[in-house]
DSSP file (Angstrom, degrees, kcal/mol; ACC not computed):
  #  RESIDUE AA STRUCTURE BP1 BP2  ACC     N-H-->O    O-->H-N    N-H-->O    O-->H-N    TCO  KAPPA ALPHA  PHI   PSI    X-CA   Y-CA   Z-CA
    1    1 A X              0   0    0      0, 0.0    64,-0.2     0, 0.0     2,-0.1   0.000 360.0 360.0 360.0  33.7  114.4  -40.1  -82.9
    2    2 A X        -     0   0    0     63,-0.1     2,-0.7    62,-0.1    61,-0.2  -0.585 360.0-143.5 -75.7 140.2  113.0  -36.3  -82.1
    3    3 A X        -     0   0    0     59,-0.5    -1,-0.1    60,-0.5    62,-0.0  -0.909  23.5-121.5-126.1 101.4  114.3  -34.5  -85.0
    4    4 A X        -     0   0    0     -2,-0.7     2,-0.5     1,-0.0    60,-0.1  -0.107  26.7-168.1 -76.0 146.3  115.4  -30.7  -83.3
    5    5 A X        -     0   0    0      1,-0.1     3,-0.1    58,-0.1    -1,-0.0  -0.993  17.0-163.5-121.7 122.5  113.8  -27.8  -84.7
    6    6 A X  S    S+     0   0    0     -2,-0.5     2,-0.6     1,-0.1    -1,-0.1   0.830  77.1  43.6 -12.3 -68.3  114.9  -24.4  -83.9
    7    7 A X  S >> S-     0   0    0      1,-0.1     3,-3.1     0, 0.0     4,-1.4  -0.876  76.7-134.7-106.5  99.3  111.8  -22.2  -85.1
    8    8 A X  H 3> S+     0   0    0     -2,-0.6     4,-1.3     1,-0.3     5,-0.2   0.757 105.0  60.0 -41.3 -16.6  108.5  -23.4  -84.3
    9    9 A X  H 3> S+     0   0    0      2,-0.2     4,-3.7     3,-0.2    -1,-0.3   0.844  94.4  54.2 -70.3 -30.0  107.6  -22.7  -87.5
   10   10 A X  H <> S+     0   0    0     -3,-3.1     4,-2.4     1,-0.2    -2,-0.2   0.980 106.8  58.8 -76.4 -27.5  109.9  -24.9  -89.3
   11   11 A X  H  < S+     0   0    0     -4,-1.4    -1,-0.2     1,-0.2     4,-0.2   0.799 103.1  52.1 -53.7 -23.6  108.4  -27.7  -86.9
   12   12 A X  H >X S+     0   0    0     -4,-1.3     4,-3.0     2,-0.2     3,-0.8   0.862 104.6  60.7 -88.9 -33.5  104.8  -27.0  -88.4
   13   13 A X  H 3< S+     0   0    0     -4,-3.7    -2,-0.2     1,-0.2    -1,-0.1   0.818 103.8  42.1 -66.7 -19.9  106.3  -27.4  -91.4
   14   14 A X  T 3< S+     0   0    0     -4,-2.4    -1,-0.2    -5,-0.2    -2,-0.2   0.229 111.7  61.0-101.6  21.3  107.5  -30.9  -91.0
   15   15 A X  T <> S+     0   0    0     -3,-0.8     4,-0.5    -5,-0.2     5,-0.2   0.509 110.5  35.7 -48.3 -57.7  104.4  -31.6  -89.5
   16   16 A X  H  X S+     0   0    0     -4,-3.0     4,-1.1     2,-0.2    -2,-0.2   0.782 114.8  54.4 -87.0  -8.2  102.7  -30.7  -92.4
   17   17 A X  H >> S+     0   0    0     -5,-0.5     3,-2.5     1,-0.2     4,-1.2   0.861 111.5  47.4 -75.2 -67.7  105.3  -32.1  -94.7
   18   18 A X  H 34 S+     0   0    0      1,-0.3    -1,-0.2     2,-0.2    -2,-0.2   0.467 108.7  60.8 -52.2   9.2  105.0  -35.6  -92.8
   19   19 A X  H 3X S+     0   0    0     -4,-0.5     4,-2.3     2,-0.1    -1,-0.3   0.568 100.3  47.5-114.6 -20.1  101.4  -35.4  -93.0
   20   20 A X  H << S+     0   0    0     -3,-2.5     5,-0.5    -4,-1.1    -2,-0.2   0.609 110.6  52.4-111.7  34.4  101.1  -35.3  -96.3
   21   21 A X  T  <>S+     0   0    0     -4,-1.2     5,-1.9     3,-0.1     3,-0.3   0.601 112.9  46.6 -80.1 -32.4  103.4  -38.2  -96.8
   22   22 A X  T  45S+     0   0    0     -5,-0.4    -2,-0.2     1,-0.2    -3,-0.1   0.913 114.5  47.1 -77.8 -35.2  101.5  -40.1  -94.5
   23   23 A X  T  <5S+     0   0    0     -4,-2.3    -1,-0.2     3,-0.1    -2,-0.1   0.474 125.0  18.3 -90.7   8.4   98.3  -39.3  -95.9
   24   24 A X  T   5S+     0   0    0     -3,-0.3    -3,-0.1    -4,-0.1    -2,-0.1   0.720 129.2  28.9-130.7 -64.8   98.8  -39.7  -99.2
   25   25 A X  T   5S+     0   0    0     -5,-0.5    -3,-0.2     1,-0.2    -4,-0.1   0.997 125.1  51.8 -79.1 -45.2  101.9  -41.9 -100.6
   26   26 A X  S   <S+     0   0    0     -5,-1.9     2,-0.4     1,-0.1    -1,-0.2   0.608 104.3  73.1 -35.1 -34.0  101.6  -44.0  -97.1
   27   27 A X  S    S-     0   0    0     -6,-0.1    -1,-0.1     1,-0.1     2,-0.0  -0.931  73.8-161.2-117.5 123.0   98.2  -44.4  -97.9
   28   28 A X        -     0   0    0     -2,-0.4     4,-0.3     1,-0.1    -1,-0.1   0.272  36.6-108.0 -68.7-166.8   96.9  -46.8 -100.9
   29   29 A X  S  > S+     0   0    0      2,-0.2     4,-1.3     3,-0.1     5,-0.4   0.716 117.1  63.8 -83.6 -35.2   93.8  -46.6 -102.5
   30   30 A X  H >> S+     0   0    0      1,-0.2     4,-2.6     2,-0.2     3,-0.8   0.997 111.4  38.9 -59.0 -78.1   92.7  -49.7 -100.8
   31   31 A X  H 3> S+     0   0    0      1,-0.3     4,-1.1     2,-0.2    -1,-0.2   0.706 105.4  56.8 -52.7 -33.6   93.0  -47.9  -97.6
   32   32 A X  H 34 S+     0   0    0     -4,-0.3    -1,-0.3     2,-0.2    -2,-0.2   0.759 123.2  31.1 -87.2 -24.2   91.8  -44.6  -98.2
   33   33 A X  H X< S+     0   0    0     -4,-1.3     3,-2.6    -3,-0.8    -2,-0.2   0.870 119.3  50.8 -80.3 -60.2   88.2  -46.3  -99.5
   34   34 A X  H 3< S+     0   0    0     -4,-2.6     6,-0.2    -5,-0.4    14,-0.2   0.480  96.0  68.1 -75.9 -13.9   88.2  -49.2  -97.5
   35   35 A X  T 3< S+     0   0    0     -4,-1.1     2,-0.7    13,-0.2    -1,-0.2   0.462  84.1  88.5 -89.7   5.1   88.8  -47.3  -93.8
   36   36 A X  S X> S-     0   0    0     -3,-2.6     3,-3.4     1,-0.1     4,-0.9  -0.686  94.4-108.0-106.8 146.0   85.4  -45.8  -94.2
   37   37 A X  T 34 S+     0   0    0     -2,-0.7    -2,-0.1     1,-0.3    -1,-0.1   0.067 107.7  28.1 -47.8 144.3   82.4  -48.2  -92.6
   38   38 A X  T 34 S+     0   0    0     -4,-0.1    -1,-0.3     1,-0.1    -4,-0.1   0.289 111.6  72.1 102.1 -34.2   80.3  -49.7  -95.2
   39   39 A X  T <4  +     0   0    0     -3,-3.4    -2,-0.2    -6,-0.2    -5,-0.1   0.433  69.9 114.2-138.5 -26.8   83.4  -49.7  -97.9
   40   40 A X     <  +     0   0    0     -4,-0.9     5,-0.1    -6,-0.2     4,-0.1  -0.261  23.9 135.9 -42.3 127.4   85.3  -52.2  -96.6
   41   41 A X  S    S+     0   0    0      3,-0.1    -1,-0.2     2,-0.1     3,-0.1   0.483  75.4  43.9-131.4 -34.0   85.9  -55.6  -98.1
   42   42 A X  S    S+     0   0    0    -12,-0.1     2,-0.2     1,-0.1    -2,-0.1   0.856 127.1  11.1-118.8 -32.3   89.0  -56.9  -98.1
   43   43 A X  S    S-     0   0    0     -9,-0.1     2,-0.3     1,-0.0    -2,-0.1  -0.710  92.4 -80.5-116.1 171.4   89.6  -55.7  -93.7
   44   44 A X    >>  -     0   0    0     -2,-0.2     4,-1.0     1,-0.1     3,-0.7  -0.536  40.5-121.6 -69.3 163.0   87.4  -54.5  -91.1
   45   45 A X  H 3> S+     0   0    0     -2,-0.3     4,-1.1     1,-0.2    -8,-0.1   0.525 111.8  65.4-153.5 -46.1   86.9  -50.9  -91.6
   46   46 A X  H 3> S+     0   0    0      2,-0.2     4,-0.9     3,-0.1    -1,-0.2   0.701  97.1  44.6 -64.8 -28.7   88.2  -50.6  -88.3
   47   47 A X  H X> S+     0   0    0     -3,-0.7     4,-3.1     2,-0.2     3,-1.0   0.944 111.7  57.9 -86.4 -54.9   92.1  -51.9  -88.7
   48   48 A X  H 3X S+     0   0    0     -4,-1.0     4,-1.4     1,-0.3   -13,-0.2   0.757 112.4  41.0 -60.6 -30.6   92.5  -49.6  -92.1
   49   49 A X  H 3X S+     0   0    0     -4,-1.1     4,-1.9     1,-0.2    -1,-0.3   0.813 116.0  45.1 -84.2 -22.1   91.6  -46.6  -90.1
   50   50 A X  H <X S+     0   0    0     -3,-1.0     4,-1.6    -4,-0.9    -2,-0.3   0.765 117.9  46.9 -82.6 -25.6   93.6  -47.4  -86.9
   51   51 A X  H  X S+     0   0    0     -4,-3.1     4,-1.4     2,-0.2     5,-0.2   0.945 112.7  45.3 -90.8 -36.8   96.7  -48.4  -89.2
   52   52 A X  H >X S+     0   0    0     -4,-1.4     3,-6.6    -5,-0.4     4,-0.6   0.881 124.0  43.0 -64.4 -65.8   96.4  -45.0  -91.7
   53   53 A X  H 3X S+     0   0    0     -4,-1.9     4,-1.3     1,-0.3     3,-0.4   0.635 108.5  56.2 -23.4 -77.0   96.0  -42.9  -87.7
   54   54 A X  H 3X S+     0   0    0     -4,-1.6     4,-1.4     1,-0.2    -1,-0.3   0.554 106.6  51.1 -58.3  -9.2   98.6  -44.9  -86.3
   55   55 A X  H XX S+     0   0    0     -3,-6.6     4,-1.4    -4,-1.4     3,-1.3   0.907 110.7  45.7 -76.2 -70.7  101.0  -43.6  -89.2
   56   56 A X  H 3X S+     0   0    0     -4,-0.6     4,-2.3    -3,-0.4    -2,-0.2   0.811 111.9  49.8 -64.2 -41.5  100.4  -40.2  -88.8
   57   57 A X  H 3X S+     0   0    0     -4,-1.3     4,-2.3     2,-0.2    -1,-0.4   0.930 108.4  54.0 -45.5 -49.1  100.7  -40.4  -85.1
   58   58 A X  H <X S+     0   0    0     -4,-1.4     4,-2.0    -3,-1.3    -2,-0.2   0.954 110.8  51.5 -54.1 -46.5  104.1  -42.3  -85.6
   59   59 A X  H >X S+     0   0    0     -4,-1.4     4,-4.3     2,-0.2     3,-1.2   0.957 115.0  35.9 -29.1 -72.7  105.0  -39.2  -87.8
   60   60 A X  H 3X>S+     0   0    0     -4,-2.3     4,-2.3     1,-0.3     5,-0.5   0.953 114.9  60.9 -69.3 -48.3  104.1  -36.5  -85.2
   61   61 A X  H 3<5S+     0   0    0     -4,-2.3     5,-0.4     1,-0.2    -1,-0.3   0.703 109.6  40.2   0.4 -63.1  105.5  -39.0  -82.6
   62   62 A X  H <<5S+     0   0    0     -4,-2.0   -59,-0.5    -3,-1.2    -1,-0.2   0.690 117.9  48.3 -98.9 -35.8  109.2  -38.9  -84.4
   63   63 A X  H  <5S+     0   0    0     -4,-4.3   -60,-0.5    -3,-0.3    -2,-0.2   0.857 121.6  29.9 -93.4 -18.4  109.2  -34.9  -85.2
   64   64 A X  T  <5S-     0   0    0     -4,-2.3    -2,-0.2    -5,-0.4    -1,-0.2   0.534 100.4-129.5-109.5 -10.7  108.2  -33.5  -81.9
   65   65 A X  S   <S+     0   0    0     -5,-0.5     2,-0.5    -4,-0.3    -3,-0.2   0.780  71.7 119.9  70.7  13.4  109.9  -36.5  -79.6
   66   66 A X        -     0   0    0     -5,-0.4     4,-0.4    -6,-0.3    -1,-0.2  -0.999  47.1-173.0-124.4 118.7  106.6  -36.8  -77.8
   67   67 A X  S >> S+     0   0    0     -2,-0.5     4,-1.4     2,-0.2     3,-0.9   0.766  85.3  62.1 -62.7 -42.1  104.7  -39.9  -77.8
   68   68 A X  H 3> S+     0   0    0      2,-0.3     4,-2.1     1,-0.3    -1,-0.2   0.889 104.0  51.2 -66.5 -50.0  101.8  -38.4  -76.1
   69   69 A X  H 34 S+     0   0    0      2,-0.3     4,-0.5     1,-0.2    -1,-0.3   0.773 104.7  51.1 -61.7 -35.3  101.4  -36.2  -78.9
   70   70 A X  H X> S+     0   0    0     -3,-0.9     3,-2.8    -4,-0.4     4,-2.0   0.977 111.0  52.1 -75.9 -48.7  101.5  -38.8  -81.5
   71   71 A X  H 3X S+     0   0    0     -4,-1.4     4,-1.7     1,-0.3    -2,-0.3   0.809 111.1  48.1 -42.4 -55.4   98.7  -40.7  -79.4
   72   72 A X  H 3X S+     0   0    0     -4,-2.1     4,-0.8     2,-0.2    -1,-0.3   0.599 108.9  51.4 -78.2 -29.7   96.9  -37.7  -79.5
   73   73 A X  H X> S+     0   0    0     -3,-2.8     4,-3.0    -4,-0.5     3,-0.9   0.968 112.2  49.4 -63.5 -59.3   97.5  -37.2  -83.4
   74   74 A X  H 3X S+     0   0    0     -4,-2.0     4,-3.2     1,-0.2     5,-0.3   0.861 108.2  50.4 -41.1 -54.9   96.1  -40.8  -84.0
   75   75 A X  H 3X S+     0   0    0     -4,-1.7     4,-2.4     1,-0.2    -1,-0.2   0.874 118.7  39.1 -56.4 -38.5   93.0  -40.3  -81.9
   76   76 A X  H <X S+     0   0    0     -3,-0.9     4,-1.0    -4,-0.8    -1,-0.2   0.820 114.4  54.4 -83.2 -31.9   92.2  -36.9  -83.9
   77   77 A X  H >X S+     0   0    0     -4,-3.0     4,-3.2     2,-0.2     3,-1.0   0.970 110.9  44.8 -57.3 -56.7   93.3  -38.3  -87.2
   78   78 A X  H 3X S+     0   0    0     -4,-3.2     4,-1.0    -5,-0.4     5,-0.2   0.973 112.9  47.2 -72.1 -41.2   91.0  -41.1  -86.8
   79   79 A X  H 3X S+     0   0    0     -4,-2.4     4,-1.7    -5,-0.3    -1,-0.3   0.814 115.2  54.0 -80.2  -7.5   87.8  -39.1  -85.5
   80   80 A X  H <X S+     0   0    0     -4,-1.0     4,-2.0    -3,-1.0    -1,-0.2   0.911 115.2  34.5 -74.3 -44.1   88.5  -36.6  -88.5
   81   81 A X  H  < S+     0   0    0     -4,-3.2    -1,-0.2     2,-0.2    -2,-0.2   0.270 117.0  55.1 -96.7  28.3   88.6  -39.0  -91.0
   82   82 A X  H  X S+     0   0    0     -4,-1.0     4,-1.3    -3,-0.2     5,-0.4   0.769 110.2  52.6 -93.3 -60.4   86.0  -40.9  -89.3
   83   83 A X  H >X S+     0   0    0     -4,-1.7     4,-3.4    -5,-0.2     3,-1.4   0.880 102.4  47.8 -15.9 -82.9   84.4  -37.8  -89.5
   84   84 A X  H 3X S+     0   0    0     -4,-2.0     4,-1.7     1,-0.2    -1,-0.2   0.843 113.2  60.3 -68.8 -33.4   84.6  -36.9  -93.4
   85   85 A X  H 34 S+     0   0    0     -4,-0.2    -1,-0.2     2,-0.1    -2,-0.2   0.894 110.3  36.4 -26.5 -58.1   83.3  -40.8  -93.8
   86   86 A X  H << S+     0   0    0     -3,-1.4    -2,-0.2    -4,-1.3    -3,-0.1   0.735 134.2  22.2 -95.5 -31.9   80.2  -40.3  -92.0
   87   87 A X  H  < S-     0   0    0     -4,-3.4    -3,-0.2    -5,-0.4    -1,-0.1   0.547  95.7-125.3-118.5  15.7   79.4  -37.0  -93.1
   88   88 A X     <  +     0   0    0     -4,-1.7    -4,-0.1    -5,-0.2     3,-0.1   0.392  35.1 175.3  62.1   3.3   81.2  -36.3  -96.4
   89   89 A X        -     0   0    0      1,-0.2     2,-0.2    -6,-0.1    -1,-0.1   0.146  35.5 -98.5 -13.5 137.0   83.2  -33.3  -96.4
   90   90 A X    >>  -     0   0    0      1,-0.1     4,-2.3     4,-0.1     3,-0.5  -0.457  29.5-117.6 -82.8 149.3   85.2  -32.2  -98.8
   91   91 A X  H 3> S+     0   0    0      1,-0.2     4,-1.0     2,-0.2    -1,-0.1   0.626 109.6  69.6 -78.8  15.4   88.6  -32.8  -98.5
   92   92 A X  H 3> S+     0   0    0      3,-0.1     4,-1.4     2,-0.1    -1,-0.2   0.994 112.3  35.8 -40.6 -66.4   89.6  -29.1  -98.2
   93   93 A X  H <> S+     0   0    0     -3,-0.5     4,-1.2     2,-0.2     5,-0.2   0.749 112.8  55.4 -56.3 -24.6   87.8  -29.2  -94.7
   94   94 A X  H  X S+     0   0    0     -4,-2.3     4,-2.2     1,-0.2    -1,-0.2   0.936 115.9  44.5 -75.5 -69.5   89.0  -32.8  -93.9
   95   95 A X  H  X S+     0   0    0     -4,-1.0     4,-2.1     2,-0.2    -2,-0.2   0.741 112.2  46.0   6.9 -86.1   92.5  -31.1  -94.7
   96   96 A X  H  X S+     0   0    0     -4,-1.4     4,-4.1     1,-0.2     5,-0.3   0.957 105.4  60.6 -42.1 -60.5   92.2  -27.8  -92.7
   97   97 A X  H  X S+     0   0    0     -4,-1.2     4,-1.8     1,-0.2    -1,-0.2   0.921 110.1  46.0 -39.4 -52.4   90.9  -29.6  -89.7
   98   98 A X  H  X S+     0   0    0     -4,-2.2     4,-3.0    -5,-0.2    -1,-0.2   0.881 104.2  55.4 -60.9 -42.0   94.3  -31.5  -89.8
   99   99 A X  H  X S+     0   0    0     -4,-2.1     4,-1.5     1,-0.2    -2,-0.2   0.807 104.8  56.5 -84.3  -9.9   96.5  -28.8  -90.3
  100  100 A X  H  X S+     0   0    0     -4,-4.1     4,-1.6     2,-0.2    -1,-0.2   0.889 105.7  52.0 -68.2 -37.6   94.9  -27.0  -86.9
  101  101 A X  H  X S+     0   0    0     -4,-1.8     4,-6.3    -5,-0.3     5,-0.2   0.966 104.9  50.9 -59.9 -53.4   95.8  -30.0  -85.1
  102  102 A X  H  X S+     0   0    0     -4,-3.0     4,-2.8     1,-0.2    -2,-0.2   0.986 110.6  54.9 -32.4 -56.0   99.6  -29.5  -86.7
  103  103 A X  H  X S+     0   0    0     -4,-1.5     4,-2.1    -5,-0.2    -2,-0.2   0.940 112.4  41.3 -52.5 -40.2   99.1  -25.6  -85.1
  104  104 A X  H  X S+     0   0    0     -4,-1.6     4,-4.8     1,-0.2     5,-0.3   0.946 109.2  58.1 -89.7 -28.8   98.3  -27.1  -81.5
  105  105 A X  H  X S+     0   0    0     -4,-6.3     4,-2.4     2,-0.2    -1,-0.2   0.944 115.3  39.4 -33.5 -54.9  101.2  -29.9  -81.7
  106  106 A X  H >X S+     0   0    0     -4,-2.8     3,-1.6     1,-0.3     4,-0.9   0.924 109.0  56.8 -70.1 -73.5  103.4  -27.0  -82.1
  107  107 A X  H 3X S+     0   0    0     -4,-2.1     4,-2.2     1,-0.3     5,-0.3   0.788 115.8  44.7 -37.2 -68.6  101.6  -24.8  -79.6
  108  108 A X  H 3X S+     0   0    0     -4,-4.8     4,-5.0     1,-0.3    -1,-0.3   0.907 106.0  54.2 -37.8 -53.7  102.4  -27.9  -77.2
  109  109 A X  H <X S+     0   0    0     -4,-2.4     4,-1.6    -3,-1.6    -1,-0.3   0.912 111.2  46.3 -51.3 -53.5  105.8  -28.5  -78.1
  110  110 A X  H >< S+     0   0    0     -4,-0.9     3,-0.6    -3,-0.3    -1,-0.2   0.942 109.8  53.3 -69.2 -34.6  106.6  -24.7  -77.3
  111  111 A X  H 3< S+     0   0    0     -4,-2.2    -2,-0.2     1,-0.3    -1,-0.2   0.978 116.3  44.3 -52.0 -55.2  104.7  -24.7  -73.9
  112  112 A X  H 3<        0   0    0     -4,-5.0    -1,-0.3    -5,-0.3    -2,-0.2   0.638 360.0 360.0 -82.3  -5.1  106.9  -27.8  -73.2
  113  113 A X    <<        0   0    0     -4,-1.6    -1,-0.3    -3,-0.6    -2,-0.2   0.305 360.0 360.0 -90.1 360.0  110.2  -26.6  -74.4
């Protein structure tokens, strides 16, 4: 389903377009409280963060055509917002932090192309 991009730029831009569909309407309220430890009721703490990662990995997954990459989004999605959980960040940083990861996908993507 790799969806071909010409411009590495226009690829960081559906990166960052799909990310904030994933992070935002993909993600309830329920979920965006409930995936940090402690805040949890209704699931473990643990499934709400692995299912919002495992979106945005499907995301990066489906625009670059590399699975590896989406495994590699999930894992960094989840310790980021694992991250702004533990230690409260504001979501500017939580944010930024995401859209560098977008920068290295692409940086991948051209190495491998």
């Amino acid at each position: 389903m790799f969806i071909p991009v010409e411009q590495p730029l226009d690829l960081l831009i559906l990166l960052i377009l799909g990310h904030f569909l994933a992070d935002f309407p993909l993600q309830g309220d329920k979920m965006a409280v409930e995936k940090c430890p402690g805040k949890d009721v209704t699931l473990d703490w643990r499934w709400w963060l692995s299912a919002h990662a495992g979106t945005h990995g499907f995301v990066v997954s489906v625009l670059t055509g590399i699975p590896l990459l989406g495994v590699a989004e999930m894992i960094a999605h989840g310790l980021i917002d694992y991250g702004k959980c533990r230690f409260g960040y504001k979501l500017i940083v939580d944010q930024a932090m995401h859209w560098v990861c977008k920068l290295i996908w692409v940086g991948c993507v051209v190495a491998i192309w």
